[in-house]
MMTF fields as JSON, N, C-alpha, C and O atoms, coordinates in Angstrom:
{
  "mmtfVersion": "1.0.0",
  "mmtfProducer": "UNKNOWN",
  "numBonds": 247,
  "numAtoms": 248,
  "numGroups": 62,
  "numChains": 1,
  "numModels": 1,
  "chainsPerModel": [1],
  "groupsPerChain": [62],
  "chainIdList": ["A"],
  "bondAtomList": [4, 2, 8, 6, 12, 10, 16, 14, 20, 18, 24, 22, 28, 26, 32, 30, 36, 34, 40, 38, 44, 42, 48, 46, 52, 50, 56, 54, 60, 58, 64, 62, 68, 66, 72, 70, 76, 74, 80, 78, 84, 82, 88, 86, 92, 90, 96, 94, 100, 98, 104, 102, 108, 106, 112, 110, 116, 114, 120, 118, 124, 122, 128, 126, 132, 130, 136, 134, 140, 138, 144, 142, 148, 146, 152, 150, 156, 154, 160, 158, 164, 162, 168, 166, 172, 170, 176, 174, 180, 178, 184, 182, 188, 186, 192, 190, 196, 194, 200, 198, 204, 202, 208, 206, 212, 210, 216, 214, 220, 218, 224, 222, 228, 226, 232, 230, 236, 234, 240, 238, 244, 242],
  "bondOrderList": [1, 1, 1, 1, 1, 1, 1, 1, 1, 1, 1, 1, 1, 1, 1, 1, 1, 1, 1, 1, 1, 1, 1, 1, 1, 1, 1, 1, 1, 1, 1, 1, 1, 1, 1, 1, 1, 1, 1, 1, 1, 1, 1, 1, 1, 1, 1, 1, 1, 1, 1, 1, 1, 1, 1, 1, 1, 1, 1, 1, 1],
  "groupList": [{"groupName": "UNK", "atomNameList": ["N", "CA", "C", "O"], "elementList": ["N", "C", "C", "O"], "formalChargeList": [0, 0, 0, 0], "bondAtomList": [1, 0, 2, 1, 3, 2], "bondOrderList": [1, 1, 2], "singleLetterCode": "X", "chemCompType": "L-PEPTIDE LINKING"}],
  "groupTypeList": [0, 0, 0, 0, 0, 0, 0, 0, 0, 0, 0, 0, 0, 0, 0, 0, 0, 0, 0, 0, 0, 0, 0, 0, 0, 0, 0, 0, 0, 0, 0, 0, 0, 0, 0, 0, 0, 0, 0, 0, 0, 0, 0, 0, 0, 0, 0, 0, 0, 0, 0, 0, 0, 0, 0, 0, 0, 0, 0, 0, 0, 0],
  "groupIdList": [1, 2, 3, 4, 5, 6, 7, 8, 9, 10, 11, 12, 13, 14, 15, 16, 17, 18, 19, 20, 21, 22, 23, 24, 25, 26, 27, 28, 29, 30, 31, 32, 33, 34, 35, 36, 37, 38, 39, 40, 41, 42, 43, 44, 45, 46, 47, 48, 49, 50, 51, 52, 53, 54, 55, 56, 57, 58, 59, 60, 61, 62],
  "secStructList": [7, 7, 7, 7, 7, 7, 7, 3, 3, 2, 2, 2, 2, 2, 2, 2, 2, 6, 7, 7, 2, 2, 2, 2, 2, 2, 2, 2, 6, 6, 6, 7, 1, 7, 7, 7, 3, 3, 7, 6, 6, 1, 7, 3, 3, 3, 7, 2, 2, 2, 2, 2, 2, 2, 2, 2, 6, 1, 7, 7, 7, 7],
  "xCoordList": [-101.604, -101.163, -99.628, -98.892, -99.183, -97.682, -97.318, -98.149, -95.796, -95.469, -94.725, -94.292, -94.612, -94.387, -92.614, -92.177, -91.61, -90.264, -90.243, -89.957, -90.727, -90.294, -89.516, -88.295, -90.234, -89.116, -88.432, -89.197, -87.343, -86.736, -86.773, -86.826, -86.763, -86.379, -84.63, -84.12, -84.105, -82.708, -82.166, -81.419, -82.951, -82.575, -82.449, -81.622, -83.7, -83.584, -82.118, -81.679, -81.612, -80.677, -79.561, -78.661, -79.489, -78.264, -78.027, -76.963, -78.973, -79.224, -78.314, -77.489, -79.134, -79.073, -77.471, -77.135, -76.665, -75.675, -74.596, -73.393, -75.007, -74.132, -72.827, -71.742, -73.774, -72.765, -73.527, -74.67, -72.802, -73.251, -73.981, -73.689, -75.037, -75.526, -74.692, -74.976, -73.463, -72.539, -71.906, -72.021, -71.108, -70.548, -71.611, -71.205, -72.691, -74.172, -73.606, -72.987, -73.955, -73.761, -72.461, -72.412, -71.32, -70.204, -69.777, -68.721, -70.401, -70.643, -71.723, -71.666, -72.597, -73.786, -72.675, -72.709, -71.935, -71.517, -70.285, -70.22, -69.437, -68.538, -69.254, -68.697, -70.674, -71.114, -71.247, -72.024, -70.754, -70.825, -71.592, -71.309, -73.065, -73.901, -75.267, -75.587, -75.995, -76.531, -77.61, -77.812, -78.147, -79.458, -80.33, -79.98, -81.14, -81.735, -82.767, -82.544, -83.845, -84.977, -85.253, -85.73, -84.933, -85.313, -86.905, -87.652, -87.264, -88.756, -88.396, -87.286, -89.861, -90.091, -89.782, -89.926, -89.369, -88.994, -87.861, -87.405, -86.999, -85.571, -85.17, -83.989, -86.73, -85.745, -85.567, -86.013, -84.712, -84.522, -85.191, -85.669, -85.38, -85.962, -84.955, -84.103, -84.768, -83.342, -84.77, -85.672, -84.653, -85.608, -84.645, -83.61, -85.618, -85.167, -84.216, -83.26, -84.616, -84.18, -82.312, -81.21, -82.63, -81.765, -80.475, -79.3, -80.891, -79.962, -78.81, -77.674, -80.415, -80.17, -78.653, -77.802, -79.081, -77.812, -76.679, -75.643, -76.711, -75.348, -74.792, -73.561, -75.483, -74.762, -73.964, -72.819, -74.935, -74.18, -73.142, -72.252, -73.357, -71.849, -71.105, -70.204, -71.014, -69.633, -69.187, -68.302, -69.653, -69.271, -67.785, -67.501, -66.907, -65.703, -65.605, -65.7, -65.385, -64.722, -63.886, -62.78, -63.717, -63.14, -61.953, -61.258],
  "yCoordList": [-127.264, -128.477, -128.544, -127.688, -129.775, -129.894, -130.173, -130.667, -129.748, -129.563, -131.14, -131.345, -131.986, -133.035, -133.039, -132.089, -134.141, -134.04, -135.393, -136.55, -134.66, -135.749, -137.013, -136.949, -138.432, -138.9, -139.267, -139.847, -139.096, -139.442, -140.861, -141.732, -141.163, -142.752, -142.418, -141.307, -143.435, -143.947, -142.996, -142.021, -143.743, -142.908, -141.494, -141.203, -140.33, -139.01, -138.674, -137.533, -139.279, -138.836, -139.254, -138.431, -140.398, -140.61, -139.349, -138.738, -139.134, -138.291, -136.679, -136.028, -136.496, -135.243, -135.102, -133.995, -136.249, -136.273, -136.738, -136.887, -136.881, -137.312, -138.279, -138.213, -139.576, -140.62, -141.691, -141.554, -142.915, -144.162, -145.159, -145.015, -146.186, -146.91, -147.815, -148.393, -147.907, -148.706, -147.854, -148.167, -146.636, -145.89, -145.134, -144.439, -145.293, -145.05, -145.933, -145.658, -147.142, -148.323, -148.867, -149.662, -148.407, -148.36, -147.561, -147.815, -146.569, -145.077, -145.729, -145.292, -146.665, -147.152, -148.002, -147.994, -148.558, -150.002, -149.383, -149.945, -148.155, -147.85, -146.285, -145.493, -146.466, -145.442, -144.287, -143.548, -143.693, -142.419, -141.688, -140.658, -142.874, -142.069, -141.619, -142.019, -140.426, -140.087, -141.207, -142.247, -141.036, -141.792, -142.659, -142.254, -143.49, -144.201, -144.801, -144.875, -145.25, -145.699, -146.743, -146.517, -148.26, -149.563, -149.863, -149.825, -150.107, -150.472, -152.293, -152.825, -153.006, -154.235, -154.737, -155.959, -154.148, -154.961, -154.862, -155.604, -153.752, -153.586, -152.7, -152.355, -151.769, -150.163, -149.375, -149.508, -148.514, -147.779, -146.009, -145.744, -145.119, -143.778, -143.195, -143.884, -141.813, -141.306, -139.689, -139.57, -139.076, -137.972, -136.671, -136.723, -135.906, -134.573, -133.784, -133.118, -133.947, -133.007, -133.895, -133.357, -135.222, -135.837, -135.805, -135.8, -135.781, -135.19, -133.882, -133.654, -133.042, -131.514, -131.094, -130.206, -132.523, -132.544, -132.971, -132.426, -133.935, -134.565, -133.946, -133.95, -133.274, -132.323, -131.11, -130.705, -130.69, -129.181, -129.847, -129.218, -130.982, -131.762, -132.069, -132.802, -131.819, -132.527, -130.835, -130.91, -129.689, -128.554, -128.461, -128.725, -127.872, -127.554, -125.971, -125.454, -125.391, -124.094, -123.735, -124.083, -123.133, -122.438, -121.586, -120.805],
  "zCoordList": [91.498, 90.837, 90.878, 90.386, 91.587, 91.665, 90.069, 89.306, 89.599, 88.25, 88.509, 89.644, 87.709, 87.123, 86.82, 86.17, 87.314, 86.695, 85.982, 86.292, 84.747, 83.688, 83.596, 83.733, 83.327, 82.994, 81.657, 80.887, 81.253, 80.172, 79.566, 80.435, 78.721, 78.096, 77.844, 77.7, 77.847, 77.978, 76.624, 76.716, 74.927, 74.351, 73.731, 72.867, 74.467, 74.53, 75.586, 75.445, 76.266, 77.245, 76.336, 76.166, 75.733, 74.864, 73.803, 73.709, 73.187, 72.178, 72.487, 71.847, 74.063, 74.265, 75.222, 75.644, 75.455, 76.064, 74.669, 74.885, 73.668, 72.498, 72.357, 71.78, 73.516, 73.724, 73.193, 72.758, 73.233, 72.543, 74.1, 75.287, 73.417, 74.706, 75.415, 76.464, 74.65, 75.316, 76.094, 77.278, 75.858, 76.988, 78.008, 78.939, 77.797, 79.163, 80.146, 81.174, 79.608, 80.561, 81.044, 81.983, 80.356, 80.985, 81.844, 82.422, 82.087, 83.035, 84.174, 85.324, 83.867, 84.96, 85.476, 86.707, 85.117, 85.41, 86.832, 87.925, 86.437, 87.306, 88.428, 89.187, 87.985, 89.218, 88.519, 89.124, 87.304, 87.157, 86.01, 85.399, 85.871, 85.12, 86.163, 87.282, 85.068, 86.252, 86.944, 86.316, 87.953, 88.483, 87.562, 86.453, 87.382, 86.748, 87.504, 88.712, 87.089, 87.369, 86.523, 85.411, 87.039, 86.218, 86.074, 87.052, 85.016, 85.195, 85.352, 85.325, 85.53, 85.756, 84.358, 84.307, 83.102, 82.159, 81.819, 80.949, 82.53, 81.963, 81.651, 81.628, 81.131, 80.347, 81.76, 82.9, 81.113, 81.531, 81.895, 80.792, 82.529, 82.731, 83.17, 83.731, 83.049, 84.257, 84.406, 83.577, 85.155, 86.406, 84.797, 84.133, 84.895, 83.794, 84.723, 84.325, 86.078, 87.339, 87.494, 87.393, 87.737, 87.946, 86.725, 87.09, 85.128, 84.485, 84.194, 83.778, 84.922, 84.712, 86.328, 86.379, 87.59, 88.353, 88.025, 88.404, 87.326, 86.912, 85.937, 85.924, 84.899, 84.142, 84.783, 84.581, 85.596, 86.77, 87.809, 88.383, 87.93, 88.915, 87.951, 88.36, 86.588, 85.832, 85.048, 84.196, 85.272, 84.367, 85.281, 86.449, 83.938, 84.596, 84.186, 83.072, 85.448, 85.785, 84.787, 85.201, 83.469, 82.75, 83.488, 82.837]
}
C-alpha cells in the first residue's frame, strides 16, 4: 500500500507556520509561499511533503 501525502487545509499551515492569512497570500501573490492546490471552490490545500520543502529551502545556516 502506497503511503498517502497528506493534504493540509490552508488553516493548519497558517497555524503551524505562525503567520496571518493575509501575509499567506501576500507570500502567494509574490511567488514565495509554498505550492498550493486550488480546489473548484476556492480553498485552498498545500501537499504535507510540499510544506515540509519549503520549510527546508528557507532554514538558514547558523
Amino acid at each position: 500500500m502506497a503511503v498517502r501525502d497528506p493534504l493540509m487545509e490552508l488553516e493548519e499551515v497558517l497555524a503551524e507556520l505562525g503567520v496571518a492569512k493575509s501575509t499567506f497570500y501576500a507570500w502567494k501573490a509574490t511567488g514565495r509561499a509554498p505550492k498550493t492546490i486550488k480546489y473548484p471552490n476556492g480553498s485552498l490545500r498545500v501537499r504535507r511533503s510540499a510544506l515540509d520543502k519549503w520549510l527546508s529551502e528557507h532554514e538558514e545556516n547558523a
